[in-house]
C-alpha positions in Angstrom: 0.0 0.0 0.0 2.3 2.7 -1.5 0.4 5.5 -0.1 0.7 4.5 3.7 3.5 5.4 6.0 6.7 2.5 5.4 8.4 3.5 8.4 6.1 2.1 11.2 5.3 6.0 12.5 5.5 6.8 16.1 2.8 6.7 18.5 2.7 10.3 18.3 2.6 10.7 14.0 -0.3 8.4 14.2 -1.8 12.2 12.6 0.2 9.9 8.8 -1.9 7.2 9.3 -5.2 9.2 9.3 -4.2 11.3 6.8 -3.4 8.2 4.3 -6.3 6.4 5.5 -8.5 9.3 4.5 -7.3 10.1 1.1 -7.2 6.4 0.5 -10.5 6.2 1.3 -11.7 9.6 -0.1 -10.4 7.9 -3.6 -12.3 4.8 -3.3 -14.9 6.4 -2.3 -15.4 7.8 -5.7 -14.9 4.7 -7.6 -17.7 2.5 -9.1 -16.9 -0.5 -6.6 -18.0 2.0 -3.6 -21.1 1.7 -4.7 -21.6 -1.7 -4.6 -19.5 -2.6 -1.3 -22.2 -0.9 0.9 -24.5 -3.3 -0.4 -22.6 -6.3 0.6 -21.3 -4.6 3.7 -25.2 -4.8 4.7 -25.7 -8.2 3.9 -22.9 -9.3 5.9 -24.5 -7.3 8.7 -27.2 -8.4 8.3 -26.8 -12.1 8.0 -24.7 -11.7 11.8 -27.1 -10.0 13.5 -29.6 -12.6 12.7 -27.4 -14.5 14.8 -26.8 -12.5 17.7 -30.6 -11.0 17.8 -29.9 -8.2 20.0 -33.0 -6.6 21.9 -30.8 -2.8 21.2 -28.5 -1.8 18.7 -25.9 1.7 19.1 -25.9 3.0 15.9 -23.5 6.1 14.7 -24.4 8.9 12.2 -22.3 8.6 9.2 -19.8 10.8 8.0 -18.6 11.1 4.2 -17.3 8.1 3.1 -18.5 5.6 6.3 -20.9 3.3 6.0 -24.3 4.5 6.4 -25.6 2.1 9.4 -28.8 5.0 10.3 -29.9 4.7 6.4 -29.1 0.7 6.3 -31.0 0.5 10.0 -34.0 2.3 8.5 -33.7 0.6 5.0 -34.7 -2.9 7.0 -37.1 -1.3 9.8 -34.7 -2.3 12.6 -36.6 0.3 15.5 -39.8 -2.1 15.0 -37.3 -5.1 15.9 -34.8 -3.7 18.6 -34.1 -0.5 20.5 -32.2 2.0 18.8 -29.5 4.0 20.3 -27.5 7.2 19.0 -24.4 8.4 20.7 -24.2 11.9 22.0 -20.1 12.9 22.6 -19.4 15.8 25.0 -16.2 17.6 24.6 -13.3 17.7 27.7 -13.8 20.0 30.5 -11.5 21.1 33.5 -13.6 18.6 35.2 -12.9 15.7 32.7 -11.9 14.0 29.8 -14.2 13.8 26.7 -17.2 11.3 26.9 -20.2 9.5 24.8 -23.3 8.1 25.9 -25.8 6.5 24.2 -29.0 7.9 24.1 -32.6 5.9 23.0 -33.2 6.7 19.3 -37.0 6.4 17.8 -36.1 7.2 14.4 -37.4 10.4 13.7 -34.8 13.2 12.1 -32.3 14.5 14.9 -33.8 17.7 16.3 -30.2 18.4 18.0 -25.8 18.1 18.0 -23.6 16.9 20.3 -20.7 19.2 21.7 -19.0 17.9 18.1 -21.3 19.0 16.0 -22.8 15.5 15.2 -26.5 14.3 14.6 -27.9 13.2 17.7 -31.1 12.2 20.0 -32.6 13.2 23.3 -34.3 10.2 24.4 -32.7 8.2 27.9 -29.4 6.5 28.2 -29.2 3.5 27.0 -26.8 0.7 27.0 -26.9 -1.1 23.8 -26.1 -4.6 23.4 -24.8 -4.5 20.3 -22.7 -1.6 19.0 -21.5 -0.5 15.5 -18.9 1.2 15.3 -17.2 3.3 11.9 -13.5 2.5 11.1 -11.4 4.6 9.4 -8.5 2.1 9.4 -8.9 -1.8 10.6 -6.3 -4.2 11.5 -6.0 -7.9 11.2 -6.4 -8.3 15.3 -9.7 -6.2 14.8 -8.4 -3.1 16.1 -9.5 0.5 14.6 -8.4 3.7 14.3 -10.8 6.5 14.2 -10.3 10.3 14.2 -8.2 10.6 17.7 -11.1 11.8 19.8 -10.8 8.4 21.2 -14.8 8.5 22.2 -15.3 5.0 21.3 -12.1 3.2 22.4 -13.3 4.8 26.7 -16.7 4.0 25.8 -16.0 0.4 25.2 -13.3 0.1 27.9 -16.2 1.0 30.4 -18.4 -1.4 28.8 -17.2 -4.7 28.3 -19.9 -7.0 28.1 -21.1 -5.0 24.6 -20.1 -6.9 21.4 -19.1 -4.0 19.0 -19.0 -4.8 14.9 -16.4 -2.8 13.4 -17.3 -1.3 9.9 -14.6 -0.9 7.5 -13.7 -1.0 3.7 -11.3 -3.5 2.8 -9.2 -0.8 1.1 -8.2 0.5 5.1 -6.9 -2.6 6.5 -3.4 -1.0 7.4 -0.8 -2.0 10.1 -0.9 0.8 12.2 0.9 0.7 16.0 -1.8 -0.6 18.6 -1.7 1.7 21.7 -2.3 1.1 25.2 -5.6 2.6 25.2 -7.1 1.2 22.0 -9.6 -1.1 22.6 -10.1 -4.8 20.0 -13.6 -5.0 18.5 -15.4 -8.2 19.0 -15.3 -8.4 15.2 -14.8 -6.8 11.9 -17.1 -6.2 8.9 -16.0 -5.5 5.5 -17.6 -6.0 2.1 -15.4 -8.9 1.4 -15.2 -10.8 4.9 -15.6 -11.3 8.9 -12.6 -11.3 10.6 -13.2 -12.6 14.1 -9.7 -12.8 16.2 
């Protein structure tokens, strides 16, 4: 993968990796194959979810490029099978680091943002049993990398009885350094395959 960093970066120039990741992805994006991977993405989310039938599902509002798990969840009337759940991310303070909940979701348009600026809900907290979770870069081990807000990898570490589905184009599988704080996904979706460590 000519465009990713060759010289196993740093912990701290983890900043390459995300920037690679993203034009890589940005590219494929526009290709005709994109179009067709979020169809099979779906089906193989699909097909494993019909064998873990969860009674809630954490969802995430998509950003460009990410698989769109709200449109896909509405697509196949999910909220008339299982509770629906949208994050809501609030920012560091002086009194703490940054932190997501997830909130009850019925559906409906988001009538508000999270301190990021991100789609959100106002219904309770809820704790869903299955989470989905976007993946800008994927490894083998079914670790992620995301943006470096690292929202999801402390909301997992609190809660490890949830089983959380990474979703990732095959294109972003990359060996990126695993830190001490990120946190393995149960397992990994792509459009070609399930990788389950």
């Amino acid at each position: 993968m000519s465009d990713f960093p060759t010289d196993n970066p740093r912990p701290h120039e983890r900043s390459e990796w995300r920037r690679a990741l993203l034009a890589r992805r940005r590219d494929w994006w526009a290709s005709a194959e994109a179009r067709l991977a979020a169809d099979r993405l779906g089906e193989q989310l699909s097909g494993l979810l019909r064998q873990l039938e969860p009674l809630s599902l954490g969802l995430y509002w998509p950003l460009e490029g990410e698989f769109n798990a709200v449109a896909w969840a509405r697509a196949h009337k999910l909220g008339e099978q299982m509770q629906l759940a949208l994050p809501f991310a609030r920012k560091a303070t002086d009194q703490g680091p940054a932190q997501m909940e997830f909130r009850r979701w019925d559906g409906a348009e988001p009538a508000l943002k999270d301190e990021c600026g991100i789609p959100s809900c106002s219904g309770p907290t809820l704790v869903p049993e299955v989470l989905l979770v976007p993946c800008l870069g994927y490894t083998r081990e079914a670790f992620r990398m995301g943006y470096g807000g690292g929202y999801f990898d402390r909301w997992i570490e609190a809660h490890p009885g949830v089983t959380t589905l990474g979703l990732a184009w095959s294109c972003c599988e990359a060996p990126f350094e695993v830190l001490p704080h990120d946190q393995a996904l149960t397992i990994v979706l792509t459009e070609r395959e399930i990788i389950a460590p």
